[in-house]
N, C-alpha and C positions, 0 to 999 in steps of 0.2 A: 514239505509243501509250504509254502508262502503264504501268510493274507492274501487273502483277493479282496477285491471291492467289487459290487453289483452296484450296476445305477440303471435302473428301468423309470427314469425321469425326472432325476434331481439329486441333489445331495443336500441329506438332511442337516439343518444346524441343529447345534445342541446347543438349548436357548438357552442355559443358564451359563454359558462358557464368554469371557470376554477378552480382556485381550492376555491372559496367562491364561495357558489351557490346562492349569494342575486341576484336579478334580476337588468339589468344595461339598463338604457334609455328607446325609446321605449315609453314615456312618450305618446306625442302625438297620437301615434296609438292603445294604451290601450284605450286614451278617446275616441275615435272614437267607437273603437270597442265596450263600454260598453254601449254608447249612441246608437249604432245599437239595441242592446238589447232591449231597450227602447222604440225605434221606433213605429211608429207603419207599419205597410204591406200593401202590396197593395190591401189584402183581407178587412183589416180590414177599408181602407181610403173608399172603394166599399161597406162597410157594410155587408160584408161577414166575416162568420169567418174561421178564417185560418186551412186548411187543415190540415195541415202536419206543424213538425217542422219549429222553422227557422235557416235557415243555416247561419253562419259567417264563410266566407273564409279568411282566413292568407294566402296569395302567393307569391311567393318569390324563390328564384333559393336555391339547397342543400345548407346548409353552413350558408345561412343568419338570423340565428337564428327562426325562422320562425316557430318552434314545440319548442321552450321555450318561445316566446311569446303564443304560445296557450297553452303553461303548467300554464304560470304568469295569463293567463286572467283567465282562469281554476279555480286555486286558488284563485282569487280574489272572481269569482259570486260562485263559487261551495257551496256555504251557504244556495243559496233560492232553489237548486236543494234536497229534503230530500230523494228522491228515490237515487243518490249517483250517481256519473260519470263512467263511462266505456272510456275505450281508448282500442282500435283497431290500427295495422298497415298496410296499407291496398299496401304495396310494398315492395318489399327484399329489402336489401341492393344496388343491382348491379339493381334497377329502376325495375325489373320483376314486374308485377302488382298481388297482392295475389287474388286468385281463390275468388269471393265473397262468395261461399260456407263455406269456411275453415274459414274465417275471421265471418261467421254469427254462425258460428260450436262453435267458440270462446268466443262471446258475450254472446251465452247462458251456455255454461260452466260457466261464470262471474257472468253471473244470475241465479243458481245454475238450471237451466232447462234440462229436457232430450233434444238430438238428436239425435234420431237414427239413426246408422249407416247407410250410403250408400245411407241419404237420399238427394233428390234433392235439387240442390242450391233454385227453387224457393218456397218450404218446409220450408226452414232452416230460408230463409229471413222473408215469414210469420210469423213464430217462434217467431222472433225477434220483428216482428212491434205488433206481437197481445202482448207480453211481455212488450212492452213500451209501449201501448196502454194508458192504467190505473196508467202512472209513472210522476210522474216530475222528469226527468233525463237530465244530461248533457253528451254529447257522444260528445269523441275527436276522429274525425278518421283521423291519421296521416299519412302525403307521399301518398295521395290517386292519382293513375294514372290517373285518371279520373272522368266525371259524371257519369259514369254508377255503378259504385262503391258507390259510395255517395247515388246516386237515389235508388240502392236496399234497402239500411239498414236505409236511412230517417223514421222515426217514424210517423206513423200515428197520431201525440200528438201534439196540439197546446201549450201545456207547457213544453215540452221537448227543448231544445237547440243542436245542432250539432253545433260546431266546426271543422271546415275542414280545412285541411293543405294538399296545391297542388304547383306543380310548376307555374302555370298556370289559367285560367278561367273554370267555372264548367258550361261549355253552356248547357245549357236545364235541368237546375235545377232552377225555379220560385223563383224571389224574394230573389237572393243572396244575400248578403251584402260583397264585395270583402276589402283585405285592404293588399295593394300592398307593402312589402320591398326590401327597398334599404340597404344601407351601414348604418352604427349606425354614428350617432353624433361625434364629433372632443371628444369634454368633455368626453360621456361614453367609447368613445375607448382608449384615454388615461389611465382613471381609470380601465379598463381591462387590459391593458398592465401593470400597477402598482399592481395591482393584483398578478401577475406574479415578476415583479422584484422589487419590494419594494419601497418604496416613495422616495427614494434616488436620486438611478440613475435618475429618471424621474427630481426628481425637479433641480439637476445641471444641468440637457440640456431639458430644456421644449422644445425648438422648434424643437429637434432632436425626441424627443416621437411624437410632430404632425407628421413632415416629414414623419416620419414611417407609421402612422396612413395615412399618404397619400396614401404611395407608396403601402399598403394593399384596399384602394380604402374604406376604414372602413368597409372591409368586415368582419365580426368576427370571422369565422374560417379560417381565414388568420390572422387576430390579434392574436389568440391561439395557434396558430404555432410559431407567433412569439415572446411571451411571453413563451413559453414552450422555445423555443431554447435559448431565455437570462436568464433564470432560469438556465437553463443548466451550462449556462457557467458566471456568475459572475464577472468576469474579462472584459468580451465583454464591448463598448461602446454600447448604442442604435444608434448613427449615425453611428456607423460601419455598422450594420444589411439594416439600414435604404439605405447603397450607394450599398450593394450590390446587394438589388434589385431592385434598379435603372437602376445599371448596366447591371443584368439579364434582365430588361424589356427593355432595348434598344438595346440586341441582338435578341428579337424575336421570341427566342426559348420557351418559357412559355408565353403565353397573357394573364394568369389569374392572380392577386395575388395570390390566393391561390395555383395555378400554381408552383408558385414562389419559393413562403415561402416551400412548401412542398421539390419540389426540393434539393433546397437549405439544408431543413434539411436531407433529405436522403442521400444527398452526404458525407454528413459530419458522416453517422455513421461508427463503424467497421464495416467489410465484413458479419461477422455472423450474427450480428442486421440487416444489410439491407437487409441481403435475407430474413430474417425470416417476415421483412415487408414488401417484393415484394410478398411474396406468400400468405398473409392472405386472400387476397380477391378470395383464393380457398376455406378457411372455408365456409361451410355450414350456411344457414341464416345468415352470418357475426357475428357470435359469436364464442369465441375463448377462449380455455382453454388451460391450457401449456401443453397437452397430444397432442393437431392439433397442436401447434404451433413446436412440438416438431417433428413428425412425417412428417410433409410438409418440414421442414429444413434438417432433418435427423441429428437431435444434444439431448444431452439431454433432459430430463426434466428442473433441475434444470436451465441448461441454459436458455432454453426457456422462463422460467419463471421472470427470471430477465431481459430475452429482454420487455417482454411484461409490466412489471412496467416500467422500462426504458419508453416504448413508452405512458404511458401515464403521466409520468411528462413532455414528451413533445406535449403534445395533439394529439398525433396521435391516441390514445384507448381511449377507457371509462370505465373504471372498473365497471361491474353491479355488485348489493347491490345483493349477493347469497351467502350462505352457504359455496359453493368452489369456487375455485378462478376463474372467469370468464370474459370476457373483448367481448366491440362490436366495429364495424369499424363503424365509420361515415360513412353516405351514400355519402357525398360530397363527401369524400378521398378515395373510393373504385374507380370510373375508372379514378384517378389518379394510385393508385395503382395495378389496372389491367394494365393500358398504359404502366409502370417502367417493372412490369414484364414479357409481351408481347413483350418488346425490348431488357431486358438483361436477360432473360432467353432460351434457346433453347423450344421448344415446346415438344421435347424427357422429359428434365426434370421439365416441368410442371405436363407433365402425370405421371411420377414416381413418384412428392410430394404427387397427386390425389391420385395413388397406395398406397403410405406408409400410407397416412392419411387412408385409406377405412379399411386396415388393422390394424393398429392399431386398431381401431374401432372397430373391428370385435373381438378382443382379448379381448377387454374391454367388449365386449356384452357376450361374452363364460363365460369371469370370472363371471360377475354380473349375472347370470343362474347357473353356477355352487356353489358358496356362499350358495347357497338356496338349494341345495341336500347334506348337513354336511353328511347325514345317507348313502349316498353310497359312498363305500371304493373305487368305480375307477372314480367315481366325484373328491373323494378329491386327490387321487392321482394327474388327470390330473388338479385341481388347485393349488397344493402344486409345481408343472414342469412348471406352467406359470413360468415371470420375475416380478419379485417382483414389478415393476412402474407400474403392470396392476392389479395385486391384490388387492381386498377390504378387509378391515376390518374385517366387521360383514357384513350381512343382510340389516343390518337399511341401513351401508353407501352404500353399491351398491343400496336400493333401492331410494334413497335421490339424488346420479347419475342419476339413468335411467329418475328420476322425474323432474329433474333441465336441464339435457338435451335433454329432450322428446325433442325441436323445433328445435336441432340440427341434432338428430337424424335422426327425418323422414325427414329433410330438403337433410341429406346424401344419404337415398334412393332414395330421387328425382332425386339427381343430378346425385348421380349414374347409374341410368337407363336412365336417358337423357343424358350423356354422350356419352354412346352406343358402348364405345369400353373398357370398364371395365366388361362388364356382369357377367363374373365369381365372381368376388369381391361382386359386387351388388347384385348376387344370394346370397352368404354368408353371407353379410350384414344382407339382409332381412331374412332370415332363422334366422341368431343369434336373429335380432331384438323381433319377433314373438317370441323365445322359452322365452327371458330375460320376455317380455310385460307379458306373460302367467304366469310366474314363479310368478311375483311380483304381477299383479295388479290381474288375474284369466280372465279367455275368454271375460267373462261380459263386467266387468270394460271399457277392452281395447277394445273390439269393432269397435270404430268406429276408433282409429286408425288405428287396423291389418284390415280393411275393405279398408284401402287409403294403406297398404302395399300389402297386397294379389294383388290390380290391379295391384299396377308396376309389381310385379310377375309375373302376367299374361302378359302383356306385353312385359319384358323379355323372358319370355315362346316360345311368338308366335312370336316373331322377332328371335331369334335362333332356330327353330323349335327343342321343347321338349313338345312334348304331355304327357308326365309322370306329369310335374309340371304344364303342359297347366290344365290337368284333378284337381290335389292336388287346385290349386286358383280358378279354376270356381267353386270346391266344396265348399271351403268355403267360396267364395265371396254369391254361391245360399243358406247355411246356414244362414249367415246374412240377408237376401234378406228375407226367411222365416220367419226368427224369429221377425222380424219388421214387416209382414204382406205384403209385395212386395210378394203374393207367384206365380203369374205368370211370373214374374221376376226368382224368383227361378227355375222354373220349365224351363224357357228357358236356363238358364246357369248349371242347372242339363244334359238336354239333349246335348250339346256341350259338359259339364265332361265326358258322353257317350261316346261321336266319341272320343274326346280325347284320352279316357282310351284304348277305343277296337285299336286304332293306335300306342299305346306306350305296347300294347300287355299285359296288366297291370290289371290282374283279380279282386287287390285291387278296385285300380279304377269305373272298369267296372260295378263290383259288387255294389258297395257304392251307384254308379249313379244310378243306377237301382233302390236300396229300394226308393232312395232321391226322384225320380220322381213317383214315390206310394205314399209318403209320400204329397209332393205337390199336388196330383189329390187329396185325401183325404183329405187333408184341403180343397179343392174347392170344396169337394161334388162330387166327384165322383166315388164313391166306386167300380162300377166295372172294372175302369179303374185301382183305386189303387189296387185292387185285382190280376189282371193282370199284374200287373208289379212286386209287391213283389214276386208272383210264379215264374218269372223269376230269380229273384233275387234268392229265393230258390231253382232252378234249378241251377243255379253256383253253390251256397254252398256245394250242395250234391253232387256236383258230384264231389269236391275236398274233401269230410270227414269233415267238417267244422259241430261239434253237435250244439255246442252254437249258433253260428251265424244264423244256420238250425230253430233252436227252437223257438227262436225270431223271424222271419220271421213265422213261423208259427201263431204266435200270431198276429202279423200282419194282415198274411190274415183272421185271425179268426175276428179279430177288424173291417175290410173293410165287410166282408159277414154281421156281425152281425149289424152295421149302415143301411147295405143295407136289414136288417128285414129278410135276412138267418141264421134261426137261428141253421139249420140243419148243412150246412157249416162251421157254423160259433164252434159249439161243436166238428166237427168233427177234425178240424184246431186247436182249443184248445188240447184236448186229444191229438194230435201229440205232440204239445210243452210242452205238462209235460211229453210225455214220450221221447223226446231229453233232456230236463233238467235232470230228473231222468238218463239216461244214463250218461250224464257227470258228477253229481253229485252235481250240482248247486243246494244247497236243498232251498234256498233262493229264485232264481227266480221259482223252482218247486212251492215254495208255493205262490207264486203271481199270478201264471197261473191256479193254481186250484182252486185260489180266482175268476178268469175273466171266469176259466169255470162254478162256481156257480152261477155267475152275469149272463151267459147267460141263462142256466136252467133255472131260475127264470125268466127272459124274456121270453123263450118259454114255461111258465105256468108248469114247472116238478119241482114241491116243494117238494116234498119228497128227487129227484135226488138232489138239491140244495141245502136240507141238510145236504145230507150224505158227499155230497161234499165238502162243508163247512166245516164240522166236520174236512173232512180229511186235507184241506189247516190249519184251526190252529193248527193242531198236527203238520204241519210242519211251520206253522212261530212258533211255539215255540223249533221245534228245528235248527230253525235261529236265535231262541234270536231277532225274530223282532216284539219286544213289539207293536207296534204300528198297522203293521197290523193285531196283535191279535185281538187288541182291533176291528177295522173295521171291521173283520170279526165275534165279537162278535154280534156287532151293527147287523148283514146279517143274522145270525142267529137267533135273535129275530124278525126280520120282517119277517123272513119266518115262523116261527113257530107263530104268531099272523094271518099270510095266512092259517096257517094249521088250528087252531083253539085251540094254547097252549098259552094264555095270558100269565100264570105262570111261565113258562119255559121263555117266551120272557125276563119278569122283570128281571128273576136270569143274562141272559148274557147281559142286559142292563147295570145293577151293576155292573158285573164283567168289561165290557168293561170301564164304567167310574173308576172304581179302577186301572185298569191298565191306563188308561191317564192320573191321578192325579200324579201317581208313577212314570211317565215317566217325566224327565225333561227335558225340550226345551233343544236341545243341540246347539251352536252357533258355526258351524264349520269357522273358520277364514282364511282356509287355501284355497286359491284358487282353483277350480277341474274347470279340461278343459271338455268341453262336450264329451259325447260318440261317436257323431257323427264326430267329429274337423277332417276333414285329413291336415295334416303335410306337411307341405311344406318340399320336398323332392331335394336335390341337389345332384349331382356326386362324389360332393367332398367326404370323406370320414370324414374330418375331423367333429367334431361336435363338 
């Protein structure tokens, strides 16, 4: 098994890393930590064997390399681990602790395992633990807020290893093994700072490189700021850098180094560079492409683009290894860079960078859905009138986007909707999102995404009261709910799509809800309940002219009498929906319906009627051209006719039916189809 990588919303930097990624000091706390390994536990010293994994904690404040020392140890044992490491991030950027759900959502994605949508975080954790059960795995879980986090996704596996990375101690998690950082060594900070400005500088004024290495406290994302600023600038002394934060530290106004160093470099950039990094830590999950960078400033692309290189020759980004160009914020330098922007921004236009960037967004999601309809001429119109910096390609690259910033994305509709004063955007958002996820990946696929979109929906819904879109999300949150087998879950969030629908006056709706909660009573076995409820359903239909929709619900209730051993009703109900199909002309599902009323004939002992019957549905699946249930209906035909007592007759449409499924070839539709059932997330905007 492979490395995998987990990102449930950013990809960590490892602050002490600059631009050679060999691993620097740290010496001593590697032995420690690898000699913990070896240990033995307090199970095993009692003569017990050890429960559950063993945990090593890395602790350590943001910034003090502390997730590149669990990268280096990582690296080091990941040999005797053959089931392969997983790494998880178990915090945003800005310290929010990640839902243990979504982070367990994650692991098994990693592990190529299903999880079904919608389903409960203590589902998901099982998931995980029965998955590592039978593994020797090594699990990094990075930035983790706490034990509770840790304790869900511990492996029931005495040969599995966790590595944990907190700010802090993980109380009431057994038999930790803690290993507390400070500041790096005199020696490996200087070699990081030379790093940065070349063996030169450093070796004319040694004692100006320690000084420095002082006045940063050896903290290492304080040394990377200030090797990225002497990089910068060439010309600088190191005892320059060195007195001026000295001098900074004895006015009071920063008590951090990194404090400091940051400062320090923010002041010194142009006006355009330092707004554009006052406002990053409004990016979504703290990942940042030159389109948010671009949109939160209100400046080009191209600009944006050479601010954000710019910021990471001076350690302020981290350029992640992706296809397009993409960059994350250290978690250390986020609420330094929320503090800058909370003080020299007005709060009017914090909210407006939030607006420009949702928007953009939203442009980007239209385009990347619209790329995928080439064949409709007012699709391409309205992508031919976007602005050319939001256009894709081809297909492949919108969908290679949507797939690179899936964690940005959903991370935008969180924010969005927790926001609570953008809603219209965030309606937008999520509606684009939904159509692009469907276009590219097909209902299936995205699932358990559009399952974590549909609730903010809902949410938004019921805090602005709109029961039109309150009805569209509990519909499809109780579809998913369904189709995992939650169906009394369904059938509760069916009945609310009810009230919903009947208050936004909204027949679609109303309707929908109605068959959905027939549908759910009949998965639980209650036939005369589902029979009851489709009639109603059928009772809207007709009384709007609705054939199709009419017909189908006939068959419905034909399906419900017939479970329920009516088989009288249940023919009667039938014979309606092929003569609604037959009216509208659907000669397709006509011949489906004459298939299910042969099926029931033959359940209620009328073989001769099951015949003739039969006879007449493949005379029209063959003038559907649907080879296949020819053949089925071939098959129905010979077991009746060996009931009636025509062996002969049976063997001819045995043959025929296997001629025709030999001649039919598996066709591999690739093209994603939304289910028949899906309702649409519906907004006021008009735009689409």
């Amino acid at each position: 098994m492979t490395d995998q990588v987990v990102d449930t919303g950013g990809v960590r930097l490892p602050a002490h890393e600059g631009p050679d990624d060999q691993f620097l000091g740290r010496t001593r706390e590697l032995k420690e930590l690898r000699a913990d390994i070896e240990r033995a536990g307090l199970d095993t010293l009692s003569g017990r064997k050890a429960p559950r994994a063993r945990v090593l904690l890395i602790a350590g404040r943001p910034g003090s390399g502390r997730t590149a020392l669990a990268e280096e140890l990582v690296r080091q044992v990941e040999d005797r681990y053959p089931d392969g490491v997983l790494r998880v991030r178990l915090s945003e950027p800005d310290g929010t602790p990640v839902p243990v759900g979504r982070a367990a959502r994650e692991l098994l994605a990693a592990l190529e395992l299903p999880a079904p949508a919608g389903a409960a975080e203590d589902e998901l954790t099982e998931a995980v633990r029965a998955a590592l059960a039978d593994r020797r795995t090594l699990l990094l879980l990075d930035d983790a807020a706490g034990a509770e986090q840790v304790d869900a996704l511990l492996p029931d596996a005495p040969d599995c290893l966790v590595v944990a990375v907190s700010s802090g101690p993980l109380t009431g998690i057994a038999d930790v093994r803690p290993c507390t950082l400070g500041g790096l060594d005199t020696k490996s900070a200087v070699e990081l700072l030379t790093r940065f400005t070349g063996a030169v500088r450093i070796t004319v004024d040694p004692r100006a490189a320690e000084s420095l290495v002082e006045a940063c406290h050896g903290h290492p994302a304080a040394l990377v700021l200030a090797g990225g600023w002497l990089a910068a600038r060439p010309q600088a002394a190191v005892s320059d850098l060195a007195k001026r934060l000295r001098t900074v530290a004895d006015d009071g106004t920063d008590p951090t180094p990194l404090a400091r160093i940051f400062r320090h470099t923010h002041d010194e950039l142009p006006v355009l560079a330092a707004r554009i990094l006052r406002l990053l830590p409004l990016a979504p999950a703290g990942l940042i492409d030159p389109h948010t960078a671009s949109s939160l400033a209100g400046c080009s692309v191209s600009a944006a683009r050479a601010a954000l290189d710019e910021f990471v020759a001076l350690g302020l980004l981290r350029a992640v290894d992706s296809p397009l160009p993409q960059y994350d914020v250290p978690g250390c330098l986020h609420p330094l860079l929320r503090a800058c922007a909370d003080s020299q921004e007005r709060p009017g236009e914090l909210q407006l960078a939030r607006a420009r960037m949702l928007e953009r967004t939203v442009r980007l999601l239209q385009s990347c859905r619209a790329i995928t309809e080439t064949d409709n001429q007012q699709a391409r119109e309205k992508l031919n009138a976007m602005p050319r910096e939001v256009r894709f390609p081809s297909p492949r690259a919108a969908a290679d986007w949507l797939r690179i910033r899936r964690p940005a994305l959903l991370a935008s509709a969180r924010l969005a909707v927790a926001d609570g004063e953008l809603d219209t955007l965030a309606r937008r958002l999520m509606s684009q999102l939904v159509r692009a996820m469907v276009a590219h990946e097909g209902t299936q696929a995205a699932a358990p995404d559009l399952y974590d979109v549909h609730s903010l929906v809902l949410d938004v819904a019921r805090r602005r009261g709109l029961p039109r879109e309150e009805a569209a999300a509990l519909l499809n949150l109780g579809d998913v709910d369904a189709q995992t087998g939650r169906t009394q879950d369904a059938l509760a969030r069916y009945r609310l799509a009810l009230e919903a629908g009947r208050r936004a006056n909204d027949p679609y709706a109303a309707g929908r809800a109605m068959e959905s909660v027939g549908g759910a009573y009949q998965e639980l076995g209650d036939h005369d309940r589902a029979a009851d409820w489709f009639g109603r359903a059928l009772a809207e239909r007709l009384a709007r002219g609705e054939r199709e929709p009419a017909a189908r619900l006939y068959g419905r209730i034909a399906t419900a009498h017939t479970y329920a051993g009516r088989y009288g009703e249940g023919l009667r109900n039938w014979r309606a929906a092929v003569a609604g199909y037959r009216r509208s002309g659907d000669v397709a599902a006509r011949a489906r319906a004459l298939s299910e009323l042969a099926r029931v004939q033959e359940y209620a002992g009328r073989f001769a009627e099951s015949l003739h019957t039969c006879q007449d549905a493949v005379e029209w699946a063959r003038r559907a051209d649907d080879v296949r249930l020819q053949a089925a209906l071939q098959l129905r035909l010979a077991d009746t006719l060996e009931r009636l007592g025509d062996p002969a007759a049976a063997r001819l449409h045995r043959s025929a039916a296997e001629r025709m499924l030999d001649q039919e070839a598996p066709k591999d539709d690739a093209s994603p189809k939304q289910d028949a059932n899906a309702c649409e997330i519906r907004s006021t905007s008009s735009e689409d």
